[in-house]
C-alpha positions in Angstrom: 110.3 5.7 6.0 108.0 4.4 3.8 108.8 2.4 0.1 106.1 1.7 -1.3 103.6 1.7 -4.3 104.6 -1.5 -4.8 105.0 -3.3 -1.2 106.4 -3.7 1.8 108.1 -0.5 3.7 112.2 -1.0 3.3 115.0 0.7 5.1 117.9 1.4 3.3 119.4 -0.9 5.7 116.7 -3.9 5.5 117.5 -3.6 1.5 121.4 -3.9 2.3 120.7 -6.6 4.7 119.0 -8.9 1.7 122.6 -8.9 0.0 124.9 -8.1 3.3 126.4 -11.9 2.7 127.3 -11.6 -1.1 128.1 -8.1 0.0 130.8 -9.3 2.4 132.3 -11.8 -0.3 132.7 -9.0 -3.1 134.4 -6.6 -0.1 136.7 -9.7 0.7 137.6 -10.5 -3.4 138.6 -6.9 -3.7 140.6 -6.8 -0.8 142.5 -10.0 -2.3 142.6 -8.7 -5.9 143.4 -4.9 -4.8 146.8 -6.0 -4.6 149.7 -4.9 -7.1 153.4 -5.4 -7.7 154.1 -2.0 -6.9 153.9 -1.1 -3.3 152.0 2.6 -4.1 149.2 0.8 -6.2 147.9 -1.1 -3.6 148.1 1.5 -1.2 146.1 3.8 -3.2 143.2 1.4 -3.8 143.0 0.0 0.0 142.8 3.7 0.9 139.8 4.0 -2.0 138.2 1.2 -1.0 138.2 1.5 2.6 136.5 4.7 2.5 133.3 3.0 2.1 130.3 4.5 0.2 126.7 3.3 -0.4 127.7 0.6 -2.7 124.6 1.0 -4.4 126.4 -0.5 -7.8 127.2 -3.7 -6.8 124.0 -3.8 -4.2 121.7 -3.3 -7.6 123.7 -5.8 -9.4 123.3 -9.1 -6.6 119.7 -7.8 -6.4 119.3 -8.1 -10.2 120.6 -11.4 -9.6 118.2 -12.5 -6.9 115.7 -11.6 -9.0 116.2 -15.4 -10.7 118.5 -17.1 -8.2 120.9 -17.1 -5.7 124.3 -15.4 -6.5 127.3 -17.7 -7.4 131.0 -16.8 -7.4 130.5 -15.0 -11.2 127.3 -12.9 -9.6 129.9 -12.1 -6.5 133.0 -11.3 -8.7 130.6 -8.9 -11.0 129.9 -6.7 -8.1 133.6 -7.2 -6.9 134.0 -5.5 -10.8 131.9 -2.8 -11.0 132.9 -1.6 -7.5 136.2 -1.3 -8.7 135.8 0.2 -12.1 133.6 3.0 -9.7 136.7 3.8 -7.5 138.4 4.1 -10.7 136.4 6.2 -12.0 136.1 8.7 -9.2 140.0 8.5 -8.4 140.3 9.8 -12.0 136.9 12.5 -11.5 138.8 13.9 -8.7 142.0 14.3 -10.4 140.2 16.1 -13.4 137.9 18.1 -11.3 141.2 18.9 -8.7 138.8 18.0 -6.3 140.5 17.9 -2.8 137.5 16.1 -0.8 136.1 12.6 -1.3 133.9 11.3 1.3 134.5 13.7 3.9 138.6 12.8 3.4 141.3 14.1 1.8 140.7 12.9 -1.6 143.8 10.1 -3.4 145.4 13.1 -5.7 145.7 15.5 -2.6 147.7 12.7 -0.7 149.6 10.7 -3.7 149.4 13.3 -6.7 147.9 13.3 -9.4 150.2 11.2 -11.5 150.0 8.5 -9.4 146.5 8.6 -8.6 145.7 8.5 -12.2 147.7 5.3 -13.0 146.2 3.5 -9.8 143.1 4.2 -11.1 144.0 2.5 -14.9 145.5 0.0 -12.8 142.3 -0.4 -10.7 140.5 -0.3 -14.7 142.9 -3.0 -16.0 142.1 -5.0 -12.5 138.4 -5.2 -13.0 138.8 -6.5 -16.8 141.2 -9.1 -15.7 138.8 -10.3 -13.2 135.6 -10.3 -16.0 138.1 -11.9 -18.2 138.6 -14.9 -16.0 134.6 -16.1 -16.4 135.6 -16.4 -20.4 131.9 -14.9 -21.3 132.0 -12.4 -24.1 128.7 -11.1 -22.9 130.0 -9.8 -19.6 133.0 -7.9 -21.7 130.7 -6.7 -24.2 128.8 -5.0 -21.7 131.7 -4.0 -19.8 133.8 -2.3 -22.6 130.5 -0.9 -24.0 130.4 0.8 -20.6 133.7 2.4 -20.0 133.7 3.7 -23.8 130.2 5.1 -22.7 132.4 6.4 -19.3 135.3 7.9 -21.0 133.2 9.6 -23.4 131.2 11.4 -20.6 134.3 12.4 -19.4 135.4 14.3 -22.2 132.2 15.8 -23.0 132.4 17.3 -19.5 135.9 18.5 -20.1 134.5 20.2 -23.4 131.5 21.7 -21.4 133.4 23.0 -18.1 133.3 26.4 -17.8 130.5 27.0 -20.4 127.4 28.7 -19.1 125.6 28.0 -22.5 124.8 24.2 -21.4 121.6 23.1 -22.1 119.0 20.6 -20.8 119.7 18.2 -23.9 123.8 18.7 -22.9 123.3 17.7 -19.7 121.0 14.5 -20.1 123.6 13.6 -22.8 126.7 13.8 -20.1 124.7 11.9 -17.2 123.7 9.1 -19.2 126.9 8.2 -19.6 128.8 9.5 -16.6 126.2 7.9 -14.0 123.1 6.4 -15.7 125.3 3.6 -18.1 126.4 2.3 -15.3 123.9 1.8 -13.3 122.5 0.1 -16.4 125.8 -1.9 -17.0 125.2 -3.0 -12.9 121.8 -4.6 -13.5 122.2 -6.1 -16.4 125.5 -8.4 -15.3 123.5 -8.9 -12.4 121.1 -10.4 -14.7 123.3 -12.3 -16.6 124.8 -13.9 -13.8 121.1 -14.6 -12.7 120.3 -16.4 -15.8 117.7 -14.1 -17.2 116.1 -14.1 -21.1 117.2 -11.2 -23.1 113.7 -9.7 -22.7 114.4 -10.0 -19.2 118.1 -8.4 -19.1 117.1 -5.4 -21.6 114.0 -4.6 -18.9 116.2 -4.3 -16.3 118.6 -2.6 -17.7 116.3 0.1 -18.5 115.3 0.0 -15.0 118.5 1.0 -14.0 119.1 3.1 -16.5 116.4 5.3 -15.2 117.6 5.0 -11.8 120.9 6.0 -12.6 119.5 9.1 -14.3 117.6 9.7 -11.2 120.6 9.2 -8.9 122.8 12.4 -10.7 120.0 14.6 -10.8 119.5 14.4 -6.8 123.2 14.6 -7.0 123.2 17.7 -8.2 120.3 19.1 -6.5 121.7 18.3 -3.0 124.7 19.9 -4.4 123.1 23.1 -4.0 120.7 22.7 -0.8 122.5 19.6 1.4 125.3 20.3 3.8 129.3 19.6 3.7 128.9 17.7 6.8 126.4 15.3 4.5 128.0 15.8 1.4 131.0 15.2 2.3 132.7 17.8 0.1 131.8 21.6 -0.6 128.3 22.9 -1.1 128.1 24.5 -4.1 131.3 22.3 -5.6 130.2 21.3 -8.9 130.1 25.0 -10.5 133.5 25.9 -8.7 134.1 23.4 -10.7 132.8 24.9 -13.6 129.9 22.2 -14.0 126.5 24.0 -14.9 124.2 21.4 -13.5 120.1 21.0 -14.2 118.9 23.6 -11.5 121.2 26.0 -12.8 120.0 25.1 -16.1 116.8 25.6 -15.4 117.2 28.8 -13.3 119.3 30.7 -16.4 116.5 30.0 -18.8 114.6 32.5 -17.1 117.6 34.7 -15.8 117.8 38.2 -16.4 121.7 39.3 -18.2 122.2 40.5 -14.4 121.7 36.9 -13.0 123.5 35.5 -15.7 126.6 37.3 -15.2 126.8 36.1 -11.4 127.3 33.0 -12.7 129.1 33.5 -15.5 131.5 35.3 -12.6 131.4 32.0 -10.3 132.4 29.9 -13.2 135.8 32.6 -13.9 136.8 32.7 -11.0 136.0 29.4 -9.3 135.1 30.4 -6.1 132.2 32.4 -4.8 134.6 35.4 -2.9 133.2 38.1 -5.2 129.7 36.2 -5.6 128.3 34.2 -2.5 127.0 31.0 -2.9 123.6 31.9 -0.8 122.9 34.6 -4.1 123.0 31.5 -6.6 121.3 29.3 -4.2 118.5 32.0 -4.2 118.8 32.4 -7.8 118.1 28.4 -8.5 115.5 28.7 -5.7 112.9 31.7 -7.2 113.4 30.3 -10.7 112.3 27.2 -9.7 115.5 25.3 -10.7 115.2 22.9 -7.3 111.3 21.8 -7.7 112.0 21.8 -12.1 114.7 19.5 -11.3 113.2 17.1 -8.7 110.3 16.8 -10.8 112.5 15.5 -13.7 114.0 13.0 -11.5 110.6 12.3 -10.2 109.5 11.3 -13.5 112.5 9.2 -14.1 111.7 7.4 -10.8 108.1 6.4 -11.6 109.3 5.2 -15.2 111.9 2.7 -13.0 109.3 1.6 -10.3 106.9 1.0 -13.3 109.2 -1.5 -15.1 110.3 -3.3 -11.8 106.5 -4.0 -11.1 106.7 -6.0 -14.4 108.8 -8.7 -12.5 107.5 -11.1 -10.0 106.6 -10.3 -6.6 109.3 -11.2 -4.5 111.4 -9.5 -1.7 114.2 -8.6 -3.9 111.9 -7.3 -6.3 110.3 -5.1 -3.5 113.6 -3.8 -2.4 114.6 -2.4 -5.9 111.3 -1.2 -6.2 112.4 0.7 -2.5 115.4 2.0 -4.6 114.3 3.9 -6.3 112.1 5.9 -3.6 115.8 6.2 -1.4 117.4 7.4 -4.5 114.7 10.4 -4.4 114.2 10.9 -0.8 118.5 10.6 0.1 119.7 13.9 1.6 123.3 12.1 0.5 
């Protein structure tokens, strides 16, 4: 698969393999810092972090990094830190969400409960701060408390919105910037802190990112609707049993007839689709144009990252987040 406006043709794997070696050392710190005093605590977070995942957080990070230099142990701790404060925040998605899948698995609250998996997940929280506080730079906590703020905020909007059918575009932008998109921003913006960058240089990239991470949830949630379990992962169709009204269905009820409308308000009652298939709201999103409305919005996002990317250097690492932000579009995952 091809990359590139900007340069060379990159794999998915050929852009891991630029950071596979800081890559290692942040798997190794967490394994080492993953550790509590309490034998259930560090259970839960091996079992989170040994089931994998794209690490696409701390990947953009050591790249933002490489952009200026090589990575040293703060640029490898960082990406230990926002690995962690992910699984953290998905152990505590999947207990608000009652998710039961994560990963193809059984997900932490369907084996441990949700009490427990709620406090591994502060603990796995309090873990990453403890590590960021160890570099003594207010920067890197500044940006990291400005983040989970941003985080916990997204999570209660989505609290207030599930189940609502009267979510708009505006709604939904709001929620994903700060569920997904703040910190993606948060990732390259340590990165470049730890890469020594100007301020000029830290607030491009963070925009960068920023735009990525916008891009990243709205491919989440059209593959929600057209990918398979088996690539998922979880359910098709999962987010509105989970009474989340994502961006194709947005789109799609803006031109529903009262009809149309009430098969989804019927989904989001009941949480399942017994009394109303999935296949009808997947047709639905698909002849109102609520798939190719949606990709084109994270199209758009897409070309605004690549075009502040190209504003850096040509190097390798710059080509490979340029490459990002095509596999963020193009992923069937």
């Amino acid at each position: 698969m091809s990359f590139g406006k900007l340069g060379a043709a990159l794999t998915a794997r050929e852009i891991q393999s630029l950071v596979a070696g800081d890559l290692e050392k942040a798997e190794a710190f967490i394994t080492d810092e993953c550790v509590g005093s309490v034998e259930q605590i560090s259970e839960i977070a091996r079992y989170l972090h040994s089931a994998g995942g794209k690490r696409i957080r701390p990947t953009l990070l050591l790249l933002s990094t490489r952009l200026f230099r090589e990575p040293d142990t703060q640029a490898i701790q960082l990406a230990a830190v926002v690995e962690m404060i992910h699984a953290a925040t998905l152990v505590h998605d999947d207990v608000i969400d009652m998710a039961t899948t994560r990963r193809g698995r059984p997900s932490a609250n369907v084996i441990w409960g949700n009490h427990a998996s709620v406090l591994a997940g502060d603990w796995m929280y309090m873990q990453a701060f403890q590590v960021a506080l160890r570099q003594r730079n207010f920067h890197v906590l500044d940006v990291l408390i400005s983040l989970t703020q941003m985080m916990v905020e997204g999570e209660l909007i989505q609290l207030q919105r599930i189940g609502r059918i009267d979510v708009s575009e505006t709604d939904y932008m709001e929620l994903i910037d700060r569920k997904t998109a703040a910190l993606f921003s948060a990732c390259a913006r340590l990165g470049s802190i730890a890469g020594g960058a100007d301020e000029a240089q830290e607030q491009r990239l963070s925009e960068f990112a920023w735009n990525l991470g916008m891009a990243f949830q709205l491919v989440d949630d059209l593959l929600d609707f057209t990918s398979r379990e088996k690539i998922l992962g979880k359910p098709v169709g999962n987010d509105l049993q989970e009474g989340k009204v994502t961006l194709p269905l947005i789109y799609a009820l803006e031109d529903a007839t009262p009809a149309e409308r009430q098969l989804v308000e019927t989904v989001l009652r009941d949480g399942n689709y017994s009394r109303v298939p999935l296949s009808r709201i997947q047709d639905l999103i698909k002849d109102k144009r609520g798939i190719d409305r949606a990709r084109e919005r994270a199209q758009g996002f897409t070309d605004r990252a690549r075009h502040l990317i190209a504003t850096f250097p040509e190097s390798r690492y710059q080509a490979a987040m340029a490459a990002v932000t095509d596999l963020v579009t193009e992923r069937d995952r």
